[in-house]
KEPADREN-505772 format. One record per residue: y, x, z of N, C-alpha, C, CB in turn; residue in three letters. Coordinates in steps of 0.02 Angstrom, whole numbers. Glycine has a CB too. Layout:
N
      npy      npx      npz     capy     capx     capz      cpy      cpx      cpz     cbpy     cbpx     cbpz   resn
        Y        X        Z        Y        X        Z        Y        X        Z        Y        X        Z    Ala
...
This chain:
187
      npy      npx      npz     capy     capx     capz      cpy      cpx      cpz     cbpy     cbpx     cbpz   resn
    -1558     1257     -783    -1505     1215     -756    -1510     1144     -783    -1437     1245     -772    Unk
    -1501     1134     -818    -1537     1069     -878    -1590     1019     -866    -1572     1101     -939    Unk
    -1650     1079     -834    -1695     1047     -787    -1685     1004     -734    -1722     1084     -763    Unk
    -1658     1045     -694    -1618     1029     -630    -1593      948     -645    -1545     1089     -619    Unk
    -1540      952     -685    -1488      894     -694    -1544      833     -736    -1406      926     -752    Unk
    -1572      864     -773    -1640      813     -786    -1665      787     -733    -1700      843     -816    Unk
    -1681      823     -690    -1716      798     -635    -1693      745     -574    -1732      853     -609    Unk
    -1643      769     -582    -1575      728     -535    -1576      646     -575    -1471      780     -552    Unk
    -1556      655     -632    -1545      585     -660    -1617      553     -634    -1531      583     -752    Unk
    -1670      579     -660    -1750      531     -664    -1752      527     -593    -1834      573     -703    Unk
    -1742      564     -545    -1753      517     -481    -1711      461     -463    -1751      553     -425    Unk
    -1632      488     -488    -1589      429     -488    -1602      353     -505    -1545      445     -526    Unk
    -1619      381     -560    -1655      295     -577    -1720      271     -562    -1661      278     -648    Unk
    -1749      310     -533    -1836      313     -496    -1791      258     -428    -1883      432     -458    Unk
    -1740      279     -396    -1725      221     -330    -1720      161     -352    -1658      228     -287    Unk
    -1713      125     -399    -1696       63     -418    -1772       26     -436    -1640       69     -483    Unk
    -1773      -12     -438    -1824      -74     -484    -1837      -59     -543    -1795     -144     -497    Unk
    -1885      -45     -580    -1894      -38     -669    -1857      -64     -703    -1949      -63     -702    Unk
    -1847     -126     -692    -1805     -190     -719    -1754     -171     -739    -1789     -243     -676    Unk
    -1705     -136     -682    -1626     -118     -680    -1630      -37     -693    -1582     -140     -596    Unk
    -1689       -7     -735    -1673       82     -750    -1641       81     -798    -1731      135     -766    Unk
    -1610      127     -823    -1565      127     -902    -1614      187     -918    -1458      146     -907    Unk
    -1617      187     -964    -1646      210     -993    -1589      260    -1058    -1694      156    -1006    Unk
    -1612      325    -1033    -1564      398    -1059    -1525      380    -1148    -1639      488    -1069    Unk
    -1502      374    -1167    -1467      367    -1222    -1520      433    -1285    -1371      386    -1197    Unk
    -1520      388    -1331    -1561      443    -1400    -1510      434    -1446    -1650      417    -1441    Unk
    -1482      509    -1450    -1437      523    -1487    -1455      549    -1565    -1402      565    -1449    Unk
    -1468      539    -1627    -1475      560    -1683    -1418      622    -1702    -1474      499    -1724    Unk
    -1435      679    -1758    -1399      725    -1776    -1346      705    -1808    -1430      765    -1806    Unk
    -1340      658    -1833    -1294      619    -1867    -1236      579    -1828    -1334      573    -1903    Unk
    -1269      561    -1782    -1225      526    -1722    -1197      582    -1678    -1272      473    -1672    Unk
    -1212      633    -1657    -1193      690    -1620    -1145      709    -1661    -1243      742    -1604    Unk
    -1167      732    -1742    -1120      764    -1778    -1040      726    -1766    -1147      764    -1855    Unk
    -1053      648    -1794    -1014      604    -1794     -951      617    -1727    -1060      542    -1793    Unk
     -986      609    -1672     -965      601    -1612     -902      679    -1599    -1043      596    -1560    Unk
     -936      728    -1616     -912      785    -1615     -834      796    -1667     -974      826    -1634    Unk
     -863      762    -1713     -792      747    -1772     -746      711    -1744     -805      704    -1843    Unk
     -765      653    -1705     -703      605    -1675     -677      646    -1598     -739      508    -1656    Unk
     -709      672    -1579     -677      712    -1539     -623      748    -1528     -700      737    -1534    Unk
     -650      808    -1586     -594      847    -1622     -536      817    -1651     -619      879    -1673    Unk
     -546      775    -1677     -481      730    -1735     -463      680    -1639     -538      646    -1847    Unk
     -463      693    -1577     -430      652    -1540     -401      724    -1483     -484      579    -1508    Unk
     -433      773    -1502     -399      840    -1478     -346      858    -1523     -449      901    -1473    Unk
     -337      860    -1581     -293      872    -1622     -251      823    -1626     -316      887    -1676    Unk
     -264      757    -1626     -183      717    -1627     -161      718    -1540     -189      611    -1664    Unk
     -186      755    -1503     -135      753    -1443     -117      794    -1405     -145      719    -1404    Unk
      -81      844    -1453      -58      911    -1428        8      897    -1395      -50      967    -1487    Unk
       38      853    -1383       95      838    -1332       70      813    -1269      145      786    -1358    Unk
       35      835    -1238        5      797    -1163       -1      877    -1129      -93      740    -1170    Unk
       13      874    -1089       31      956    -1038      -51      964    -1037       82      949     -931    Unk
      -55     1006    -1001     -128     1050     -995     -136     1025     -917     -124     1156    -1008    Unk
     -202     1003     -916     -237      954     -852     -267     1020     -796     -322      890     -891    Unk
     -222     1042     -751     -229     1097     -715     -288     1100     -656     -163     1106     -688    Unk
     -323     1011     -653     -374     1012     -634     -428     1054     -678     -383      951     -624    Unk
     -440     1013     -757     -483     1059     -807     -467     1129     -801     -474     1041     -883    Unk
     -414     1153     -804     -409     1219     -823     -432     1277     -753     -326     1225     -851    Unk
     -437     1245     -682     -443     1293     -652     -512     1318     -633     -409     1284     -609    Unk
     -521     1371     -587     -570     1406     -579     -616     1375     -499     -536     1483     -580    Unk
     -672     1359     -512     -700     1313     -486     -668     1330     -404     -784     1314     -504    Unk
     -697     1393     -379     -647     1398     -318     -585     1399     -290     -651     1427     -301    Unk
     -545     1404     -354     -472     1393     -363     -459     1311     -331     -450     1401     -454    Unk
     -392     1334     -272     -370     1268     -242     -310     1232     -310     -324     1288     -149    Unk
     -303     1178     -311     -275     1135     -368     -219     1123     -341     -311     1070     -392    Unk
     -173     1132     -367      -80     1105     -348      -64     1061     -398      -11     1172     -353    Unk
      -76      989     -364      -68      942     -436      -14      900     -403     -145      890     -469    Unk
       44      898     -449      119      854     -435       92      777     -421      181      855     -515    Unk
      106      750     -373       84      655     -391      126      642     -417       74      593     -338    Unk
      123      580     -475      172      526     -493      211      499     -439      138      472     -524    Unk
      263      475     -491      322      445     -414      280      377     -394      432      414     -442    Unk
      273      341     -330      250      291     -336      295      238     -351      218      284     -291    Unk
      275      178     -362      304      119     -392      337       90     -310      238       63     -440    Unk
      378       87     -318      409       66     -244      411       10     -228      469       81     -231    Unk
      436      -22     -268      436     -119     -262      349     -124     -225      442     -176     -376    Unk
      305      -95     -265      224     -113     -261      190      -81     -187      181      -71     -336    Unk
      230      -43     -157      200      -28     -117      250      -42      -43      176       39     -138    Unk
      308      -68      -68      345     -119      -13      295     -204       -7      445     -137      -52    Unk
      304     -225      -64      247     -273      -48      191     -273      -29      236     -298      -79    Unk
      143     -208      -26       59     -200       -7       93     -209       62        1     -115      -28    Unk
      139     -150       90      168     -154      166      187     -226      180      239     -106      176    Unk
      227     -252      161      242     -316      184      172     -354      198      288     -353      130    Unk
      145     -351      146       77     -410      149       56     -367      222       -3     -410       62    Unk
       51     -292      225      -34     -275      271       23     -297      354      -85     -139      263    Unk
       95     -306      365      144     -332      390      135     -385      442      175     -350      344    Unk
      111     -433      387       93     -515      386       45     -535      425       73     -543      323    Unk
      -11     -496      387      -78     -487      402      -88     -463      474     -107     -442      355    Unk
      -56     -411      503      -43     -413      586      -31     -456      617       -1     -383      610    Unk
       -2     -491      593       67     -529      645       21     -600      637      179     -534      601    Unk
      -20     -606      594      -77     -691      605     -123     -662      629     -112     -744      533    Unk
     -117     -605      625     -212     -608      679     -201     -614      748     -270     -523      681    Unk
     -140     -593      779     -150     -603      852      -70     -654      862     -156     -512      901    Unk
     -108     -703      843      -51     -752      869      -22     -747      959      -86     -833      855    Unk
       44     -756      981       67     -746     1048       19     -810     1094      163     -755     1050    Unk
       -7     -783     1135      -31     -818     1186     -103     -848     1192       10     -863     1190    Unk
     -130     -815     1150     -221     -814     1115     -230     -742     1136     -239     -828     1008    Unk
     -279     -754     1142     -351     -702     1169     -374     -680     1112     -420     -740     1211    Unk
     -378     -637     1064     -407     -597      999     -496     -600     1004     -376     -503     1002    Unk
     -522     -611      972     -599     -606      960     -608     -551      946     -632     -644      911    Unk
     -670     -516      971     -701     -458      936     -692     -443      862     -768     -464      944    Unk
     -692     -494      830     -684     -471      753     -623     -469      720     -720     -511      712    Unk
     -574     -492      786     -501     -497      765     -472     -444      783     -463     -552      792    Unk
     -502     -422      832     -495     -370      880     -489     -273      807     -593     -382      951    Unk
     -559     -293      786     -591     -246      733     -552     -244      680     -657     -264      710    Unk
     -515     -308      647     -487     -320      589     -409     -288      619     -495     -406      561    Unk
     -398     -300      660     -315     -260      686     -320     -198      682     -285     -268      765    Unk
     -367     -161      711     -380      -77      713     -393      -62      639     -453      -50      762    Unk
     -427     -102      593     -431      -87      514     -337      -66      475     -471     -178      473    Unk
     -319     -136      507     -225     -131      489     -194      -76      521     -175     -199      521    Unk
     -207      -85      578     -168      -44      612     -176       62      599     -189      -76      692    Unk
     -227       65      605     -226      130      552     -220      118      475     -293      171      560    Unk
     -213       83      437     -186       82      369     -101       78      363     -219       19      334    Unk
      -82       38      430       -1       62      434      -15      123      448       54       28      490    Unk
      -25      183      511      -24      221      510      -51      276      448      -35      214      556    Unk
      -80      260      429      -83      321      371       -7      311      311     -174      307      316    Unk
       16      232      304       38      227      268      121      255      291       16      169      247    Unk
      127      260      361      192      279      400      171      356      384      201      251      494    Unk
      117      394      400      111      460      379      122      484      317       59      477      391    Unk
      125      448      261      139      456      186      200      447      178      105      414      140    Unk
      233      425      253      305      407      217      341      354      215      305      412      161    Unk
      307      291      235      321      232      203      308      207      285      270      204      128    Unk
      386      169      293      410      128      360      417       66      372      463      140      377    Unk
      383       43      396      407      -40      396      448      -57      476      321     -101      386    Unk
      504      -93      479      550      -97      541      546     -176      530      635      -54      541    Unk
      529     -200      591      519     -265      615      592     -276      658      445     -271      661    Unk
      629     -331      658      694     -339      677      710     -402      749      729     -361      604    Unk
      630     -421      769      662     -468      802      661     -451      879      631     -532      785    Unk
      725     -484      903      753     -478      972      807     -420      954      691     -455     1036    Unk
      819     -391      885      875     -355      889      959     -383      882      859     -310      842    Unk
      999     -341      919     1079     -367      904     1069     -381      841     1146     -313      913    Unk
     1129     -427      825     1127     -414      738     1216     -412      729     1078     -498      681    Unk
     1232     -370      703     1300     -367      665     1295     -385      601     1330     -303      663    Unk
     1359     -397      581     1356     -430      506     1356     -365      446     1434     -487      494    Unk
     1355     -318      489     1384     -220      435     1307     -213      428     1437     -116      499    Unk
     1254     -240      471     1176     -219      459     1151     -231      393     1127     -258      504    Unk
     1101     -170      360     1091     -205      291     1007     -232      307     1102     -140      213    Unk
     1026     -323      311      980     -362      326     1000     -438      261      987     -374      420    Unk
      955     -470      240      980     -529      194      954     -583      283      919     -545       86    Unk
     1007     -631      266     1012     -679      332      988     -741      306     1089     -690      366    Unk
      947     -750      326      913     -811      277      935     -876      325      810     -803      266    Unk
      946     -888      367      965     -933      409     1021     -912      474      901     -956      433    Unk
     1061     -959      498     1092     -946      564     1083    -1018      605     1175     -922      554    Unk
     1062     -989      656     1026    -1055      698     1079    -1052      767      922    -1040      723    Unk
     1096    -1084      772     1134    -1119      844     1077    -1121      908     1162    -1214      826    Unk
     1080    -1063      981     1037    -1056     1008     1073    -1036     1082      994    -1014      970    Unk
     1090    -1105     1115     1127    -1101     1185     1113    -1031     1214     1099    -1161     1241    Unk
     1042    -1014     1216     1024     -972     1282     1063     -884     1247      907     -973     1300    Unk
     1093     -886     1197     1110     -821     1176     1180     -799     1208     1113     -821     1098    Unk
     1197     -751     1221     1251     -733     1209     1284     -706     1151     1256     -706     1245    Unk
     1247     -664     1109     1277     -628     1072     1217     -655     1016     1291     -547     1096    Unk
     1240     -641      959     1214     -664      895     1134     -602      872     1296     -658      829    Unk
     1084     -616      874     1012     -582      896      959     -611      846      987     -603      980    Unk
      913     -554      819      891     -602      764      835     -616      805      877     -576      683    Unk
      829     -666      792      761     -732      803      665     -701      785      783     -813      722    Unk
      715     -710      728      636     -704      672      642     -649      625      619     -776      614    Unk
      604     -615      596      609     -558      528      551     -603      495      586     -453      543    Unk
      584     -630      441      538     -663      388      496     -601      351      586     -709      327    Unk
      538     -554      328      507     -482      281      553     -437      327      528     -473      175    Unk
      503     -388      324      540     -336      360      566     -269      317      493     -313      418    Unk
      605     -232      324      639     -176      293      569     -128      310      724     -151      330    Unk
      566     -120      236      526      -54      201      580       -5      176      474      -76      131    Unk
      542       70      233      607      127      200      530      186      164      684      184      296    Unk
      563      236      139      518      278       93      543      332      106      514      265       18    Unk
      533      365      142      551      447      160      620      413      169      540      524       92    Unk
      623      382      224      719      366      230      755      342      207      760      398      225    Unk
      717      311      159      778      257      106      747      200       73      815      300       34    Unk
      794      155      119      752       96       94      773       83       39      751       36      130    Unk
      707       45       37      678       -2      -31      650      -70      -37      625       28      -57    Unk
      653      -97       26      671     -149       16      693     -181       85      626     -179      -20    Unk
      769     -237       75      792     -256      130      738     -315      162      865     -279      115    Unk
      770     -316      227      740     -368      268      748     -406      281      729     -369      301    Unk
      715     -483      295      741     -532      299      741     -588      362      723     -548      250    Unk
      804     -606      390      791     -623      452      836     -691      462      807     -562      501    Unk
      791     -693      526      827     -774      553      885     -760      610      758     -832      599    Unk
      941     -787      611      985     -745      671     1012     -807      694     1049     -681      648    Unk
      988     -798      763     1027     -860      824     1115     -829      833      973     -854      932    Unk
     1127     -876      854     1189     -878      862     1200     -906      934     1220     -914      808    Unk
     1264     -883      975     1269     -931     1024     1307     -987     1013     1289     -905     1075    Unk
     1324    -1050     1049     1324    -1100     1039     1402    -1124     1055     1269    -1124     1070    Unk
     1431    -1134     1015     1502    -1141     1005     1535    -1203     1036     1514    -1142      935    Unk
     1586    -1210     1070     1605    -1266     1109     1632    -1309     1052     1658    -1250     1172    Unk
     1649    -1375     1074     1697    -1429     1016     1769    -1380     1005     1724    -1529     1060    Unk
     1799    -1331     1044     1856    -1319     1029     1850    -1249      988     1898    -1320     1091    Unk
     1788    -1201      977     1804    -1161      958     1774    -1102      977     1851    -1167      961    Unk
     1779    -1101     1054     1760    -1047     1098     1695    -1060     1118     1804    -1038     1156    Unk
     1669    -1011     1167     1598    -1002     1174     1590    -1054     1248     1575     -908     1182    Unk
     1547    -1079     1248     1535    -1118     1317     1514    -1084     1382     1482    -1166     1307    Unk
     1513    -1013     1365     1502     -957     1428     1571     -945     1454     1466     -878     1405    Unk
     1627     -956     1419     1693     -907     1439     1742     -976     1495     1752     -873     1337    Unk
């Protein structure tokens, strides 16, 4: 077996240039011994760390390993950015290039895997907007052609995580356009 894995490495480095081979490490009895002592003295000071159920199982044995919670802030912003990154490649009223074309289908299944894991991003514009919505209003713009108050723009959009967001969204909301007395100039 030894052979084998011998053999594996020396062709490994047989693909490269002479130049760039590494050349196998020569270990002395003294240095092995050594090595073997610091080992042990780093197995023994860390008997509080659970048992790694990858190491412990049986090679055909399937692995049930818990994930860490993810960091939420960090993966509302990757979303936001990969978000962004849609929304400049195909500017409204341009024709997409082949490579713009390629770079959208790259995003566009990385949202989708990332909507399959869980993680939602809701884009807000052309929606009603009430003031009970949990949206931050970064602007209110005066916009004759409205009737009813509609957001404009979503600067950041609401990231939810299995249903609960994590981070609000941020939008531009027209307004309709108020007469000198008060009332709306439609009525």
């Amino acid at each position: 077996m030894t052979r084998l894995v011998r053999l594996r490495e020396e062709l490994r480095q047989r693909r490269h240039h002479p130049a760039f081979r590494i050349s196998a490490p020569v270990w002395t009895e003294q240095q092995c011994r050594q090595i073997e002592a610091l080992l042990a003295q780093a197995q023994a000071a860390t008997p509080t760390q659970p048992p790694d159920p990858v190491a412990q199982a049986a090679p055909d044995e399937p692995v049930a390993v818990t994930p860490a919670q993810p960091d939420e802030a960090a993966l509302a912003t990757a979303a936001t950015n990969l978000w962004r990154a849609e929304r400049k490649l195909t500017p409204p009223g341009e024709r997409p290039s082949p490579r713009d074309r390629q770079a959208a289908r790259y995003l566009r299944t990385c949202s989708e895997a990332l909507a399959d894991a869980g993680l939602v991003l809701q884009d807000h514009d052309g929606d009603a907007f009430n003031p009970g919505r949990a949206l931050e209003v970064l602007v209110y713009q005066e916009n004759p052609a409205l009737t009813a108050e509609t957001v404009l723009e979503t600067v950041r959009p609401s990231v939810y995580l299995h249903g609960r967001l994590v981070q609000m969204g941020q939008v531009i909301v027209g307004t309709p356009s108020q007469s000198p007395d008060g009332g709306n100039d439609n009525a």
